[in-house]
C-alpha positions in Angstrom: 64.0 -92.6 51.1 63.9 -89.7 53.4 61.7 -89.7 56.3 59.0 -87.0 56.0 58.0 -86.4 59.8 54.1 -87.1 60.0 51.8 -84.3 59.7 49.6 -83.0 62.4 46.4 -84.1 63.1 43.7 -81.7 61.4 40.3 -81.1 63.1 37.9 -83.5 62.6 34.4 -83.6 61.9 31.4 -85.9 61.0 28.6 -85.6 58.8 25.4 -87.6 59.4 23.3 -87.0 56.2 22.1 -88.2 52.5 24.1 -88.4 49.6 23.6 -86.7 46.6 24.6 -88.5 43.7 24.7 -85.3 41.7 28.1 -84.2 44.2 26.8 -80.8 45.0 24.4 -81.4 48.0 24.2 -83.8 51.4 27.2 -85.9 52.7 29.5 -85.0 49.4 28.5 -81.0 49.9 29.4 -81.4 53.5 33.1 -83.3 52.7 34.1 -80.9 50.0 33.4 -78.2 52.6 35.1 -80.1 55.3 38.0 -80.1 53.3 38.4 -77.1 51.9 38.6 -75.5 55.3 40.9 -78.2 56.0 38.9 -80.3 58.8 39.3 -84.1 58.0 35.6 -85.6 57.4 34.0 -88.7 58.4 30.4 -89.7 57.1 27.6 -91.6 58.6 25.0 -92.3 55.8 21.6 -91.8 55.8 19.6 -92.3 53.5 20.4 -93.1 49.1 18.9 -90.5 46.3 19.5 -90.8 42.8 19.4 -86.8 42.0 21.1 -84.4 39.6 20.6 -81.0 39.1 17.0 -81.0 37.9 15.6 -82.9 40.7 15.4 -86.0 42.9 14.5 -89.0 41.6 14.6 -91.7 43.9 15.3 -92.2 47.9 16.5 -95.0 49.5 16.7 -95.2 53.4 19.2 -97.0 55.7 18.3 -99.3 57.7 18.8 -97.8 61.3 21.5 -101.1 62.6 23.4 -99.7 60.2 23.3 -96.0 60.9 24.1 -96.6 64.4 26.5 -98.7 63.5 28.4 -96.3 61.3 28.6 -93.2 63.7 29.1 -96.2 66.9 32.4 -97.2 64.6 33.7 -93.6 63.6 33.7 -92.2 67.2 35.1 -94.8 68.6 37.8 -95.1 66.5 38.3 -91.3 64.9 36.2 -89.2 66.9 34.9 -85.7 66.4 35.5 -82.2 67.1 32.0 -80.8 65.7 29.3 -82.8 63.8 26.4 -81.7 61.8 23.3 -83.6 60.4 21.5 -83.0 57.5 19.0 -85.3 55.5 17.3 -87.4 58.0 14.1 -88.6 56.4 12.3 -91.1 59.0 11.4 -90.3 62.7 12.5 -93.3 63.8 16.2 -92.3 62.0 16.0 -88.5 63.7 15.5 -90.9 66.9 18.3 -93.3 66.2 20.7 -90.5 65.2 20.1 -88.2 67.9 20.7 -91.1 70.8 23.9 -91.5 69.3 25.0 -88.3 68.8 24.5 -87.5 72.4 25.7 -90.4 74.0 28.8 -89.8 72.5 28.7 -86.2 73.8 28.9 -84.2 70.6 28.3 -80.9 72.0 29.2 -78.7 69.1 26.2 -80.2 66.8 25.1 -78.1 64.1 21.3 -79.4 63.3 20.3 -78.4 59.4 16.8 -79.3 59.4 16.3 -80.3 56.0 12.7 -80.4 54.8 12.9 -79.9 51.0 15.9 -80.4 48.1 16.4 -77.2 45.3 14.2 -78.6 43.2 10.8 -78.7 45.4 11.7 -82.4 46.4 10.8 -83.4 49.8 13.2 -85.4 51.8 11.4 -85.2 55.1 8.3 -87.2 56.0 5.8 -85.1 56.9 5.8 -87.5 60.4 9.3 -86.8 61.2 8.8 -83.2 61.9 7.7 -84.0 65.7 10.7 -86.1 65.9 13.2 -83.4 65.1 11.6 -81.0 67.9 11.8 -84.1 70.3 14.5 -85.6 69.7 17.4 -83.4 67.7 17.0 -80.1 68.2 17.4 -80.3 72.2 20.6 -81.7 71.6 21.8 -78.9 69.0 24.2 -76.3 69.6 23.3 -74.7 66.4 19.8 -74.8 64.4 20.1 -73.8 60.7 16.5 -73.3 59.3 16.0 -71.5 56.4 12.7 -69.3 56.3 9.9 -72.2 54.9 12.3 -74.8 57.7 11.5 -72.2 60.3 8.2 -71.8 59.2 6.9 -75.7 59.5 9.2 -75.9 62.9 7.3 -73.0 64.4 3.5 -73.4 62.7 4.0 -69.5 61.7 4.3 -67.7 58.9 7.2 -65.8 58.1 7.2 -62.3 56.5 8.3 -59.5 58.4 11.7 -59.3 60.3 9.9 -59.2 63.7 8.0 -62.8 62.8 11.7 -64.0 62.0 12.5 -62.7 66.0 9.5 -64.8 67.4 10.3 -67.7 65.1 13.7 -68.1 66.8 12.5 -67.6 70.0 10.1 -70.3 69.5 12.8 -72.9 68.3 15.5 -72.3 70.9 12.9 -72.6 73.7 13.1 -76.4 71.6 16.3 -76.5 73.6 19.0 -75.7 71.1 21.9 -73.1 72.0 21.7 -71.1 69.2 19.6 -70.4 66.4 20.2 -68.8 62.5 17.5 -68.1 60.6 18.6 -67.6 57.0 17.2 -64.5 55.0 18.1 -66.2 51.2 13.9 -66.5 50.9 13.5 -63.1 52.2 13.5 -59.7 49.8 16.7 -57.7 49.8 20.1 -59.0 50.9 20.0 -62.1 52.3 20.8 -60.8 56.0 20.6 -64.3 58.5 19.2 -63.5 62.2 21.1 -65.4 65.0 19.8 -65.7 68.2 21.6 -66.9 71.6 18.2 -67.3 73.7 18.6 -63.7 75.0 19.9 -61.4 72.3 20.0 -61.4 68.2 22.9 -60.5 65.8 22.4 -59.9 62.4 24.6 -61.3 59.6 24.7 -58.9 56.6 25.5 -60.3 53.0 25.6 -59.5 49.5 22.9 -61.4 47.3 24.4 -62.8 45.1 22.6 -63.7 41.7 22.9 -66.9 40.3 21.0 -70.1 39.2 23.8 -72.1 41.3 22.5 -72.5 44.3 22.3 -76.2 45.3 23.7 -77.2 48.4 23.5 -73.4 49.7 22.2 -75.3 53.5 24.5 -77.9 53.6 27.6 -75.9 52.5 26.7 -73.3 54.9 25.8 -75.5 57.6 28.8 -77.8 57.1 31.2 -74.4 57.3 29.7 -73.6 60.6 30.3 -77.1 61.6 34.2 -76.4 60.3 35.0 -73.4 61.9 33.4 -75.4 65.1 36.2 -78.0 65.0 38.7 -75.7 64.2 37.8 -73.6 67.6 36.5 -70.8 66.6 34.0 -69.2 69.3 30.0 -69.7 67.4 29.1 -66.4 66.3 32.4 -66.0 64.3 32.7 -69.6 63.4 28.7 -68.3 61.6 30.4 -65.3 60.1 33.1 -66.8 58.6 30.7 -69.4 57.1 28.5 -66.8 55.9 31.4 -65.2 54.1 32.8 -68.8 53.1 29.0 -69.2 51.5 28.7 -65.8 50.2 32.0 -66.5 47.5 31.2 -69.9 46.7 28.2 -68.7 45.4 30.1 -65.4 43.9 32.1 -68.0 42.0 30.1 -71.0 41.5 29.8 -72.5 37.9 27.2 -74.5 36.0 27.6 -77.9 35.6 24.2 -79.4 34.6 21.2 -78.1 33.2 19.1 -77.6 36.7 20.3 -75.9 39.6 24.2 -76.0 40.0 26.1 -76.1 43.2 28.3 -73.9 44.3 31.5 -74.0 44.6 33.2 -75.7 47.6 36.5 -75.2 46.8 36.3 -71.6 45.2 39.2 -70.7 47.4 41.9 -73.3 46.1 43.5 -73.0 43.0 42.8 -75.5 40.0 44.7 -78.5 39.5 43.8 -78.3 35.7 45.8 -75.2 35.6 49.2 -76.8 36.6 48.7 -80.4 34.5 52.3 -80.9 32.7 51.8 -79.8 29.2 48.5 -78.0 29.2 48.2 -75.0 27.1 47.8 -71.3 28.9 
C-alpha cells in the first residue's frame, strides 16, 4: 500500500450550543458550517430539543458536570483556534460556560445570544438574560444580536438606524470587542451595523426572499467564528460570513413543511450527482 503523507492540520474550532434534531439550527448548523469552510469542529452540548421545521417541541438541559466536562476534555486534548456559543438556556449554564471558556483563554469568542428559535420558541430563560451581560459577553470578542436580541440586551426599542448606533454602544460598554447588529428584522436590505467601541461599518446585502431561513444566526455566527480560526482579521472574517450567509440563503431548499434551513454547504458540489450509475 502506498504511504499517503498525512494531511495538515486544519483550523479548529468549537461550538458550545443546543442541538437541533431537525439538522438545520444549533451545534449541527454550526458543524456543517465549520466544515464547509474547512475548520475541523468540536462540540460541547448544551442543552437537548426535539424540533423540526415547524417548531420546538421539547428541551432538555445538561447537567453543568457534564458541560464543563466536555469543553475541559476538548481543549485539553484538541484545542481551539476560535469558539462560538449559541443556545445556553440556564444562568447557571451561561455561568459554567463562560468560566470555562476563559480559563482556557479563548480570545476569539464569537457570543450569539440566542433568545428565541424561527418558530417563536424561546430557548432562553427569561432569568438568564442578566447572566449573559455578567458573565459572557465581557469575555466576547464578537456579539451577534439580531434586532429583538439587541433589543432585550439593551431594554430599548429598535426602529431607526440611529437607535441601532446607541444599542451597540450600550452592549460593547458590556465589555465585548466588537459588536454586529443584524438588520434581517429591519425594512429594506438586510444591512448589519458593526461597531469596534469607537467607530461603525456597515455591511450591505441583498435580501434575499425565502421561507428557508432557520439557522440564519447560527450559520452566520458559526462563519464568523470560521473565518476567526482561519486568521482572517474581524471585520473581514464578518464580511466574508455575511457573503457566506447571503448564498446559502440564495440557494437554500425546502426540506420540511416549516421553516427550512439554509444551505450550509451551497458552495460544494453534490455527491448525488457523481453516484456510479445515476441517470443525468
Amino acid at each position: 500500500m502506498l504511504d499517503l503523507p498525512a494531511a495538515p492540520t486544519p483550523p479548529k474550532a468549537i461550538t458550545v450550543a443546543g442541538s437541533d434534531s431537525g439538522g438545520g439550527a444549533g451545534i449541527q448548523a454550526d458543524l456543517k458550517t465549520f466544515a464547509a469552510l474547512g475548520v475541523y469542529g468540536t462540540s460541547a452540548l448544551t442543552a437537548v430539543t426535539a424540533q423540526n421545521t415547524r417548531g420546538v417541541f421539547a428541551v432538555a438541559e445538561v447537567p453543568e458536570e457534564i458541560i464543563v466536562a466536555q469543553i475541559d476534555l476538548l481543549m485539553e486534548d484538541i484545542g481551539a483556534d476560535a469558539g462560538k456559543t449559541g443556545m445556553l438556556s440556564s444562568p447557571l449554564i451561561i455561568e459554567v460556560v463562560a468560566d470555562r471558556l476563559d480559563a482556557w483563554g479563548v480570545s476569539k469568542l464569537v457570543v450569539d445570544p440566542v433568545m428565541v428559535a424561527k418558530s417563536g420558541d424561546r430557548l432562553l430563560q427569561l432569568n438568564a438574560e442578566d447572566a449573559l451581560k455578567q458573565f459572557l459577553i465581557p469575555i466576547a470578542h464578537v456579539v451577534t444580536p439580531n434586532i429583538p436580541e439587541a433589543e432585550v440586551l439593551t431594554g430599548r426599542k429598535i426602529t431607526t438606524e440611529a437607535d441601532a448606533r446607541d444599542a451597540a454602544r450600550v452592549i460593547a460598554q458590556m465589555g465585548c470587542r466588537y459588536v454586529i447588529i443584524k438588520g434581517g428584522h429591519r425594512e429594506g436590505d438586510p444591512v448589519d451595523l458593526v461597531y469596534d467601541g469607537s467607530n461603525f461599518v456597515e455591511l450591505p446585502a441583498e435580501r434575499i426572499h425565502t421561507q428557508n431561513t432557520h439557522g440564519t444566526g447560527c450559520t452566520f455566527s458559526a462563519a464568523i467564528t470560521a473565518y476567526l480560526a482561519c486568521g482572517l482579521d474581524t471585520l473581514d472574517a464578518m464580511m466574508q460570513a455575511k457573503t457566506f450567509i447571503t448564498e446559502a440563503l440564495r440557494r437554500s431548499y425546502s426540506v420540511g413543511s416549516g421553516h427550512s434551513p439554509v444551505n450550509h454547504f451551497h458552495m460544494k458540489t453534490g455527491a448525488l450527482t457523481s453516484l456510479p450509475g445515476k441517470e443525468r
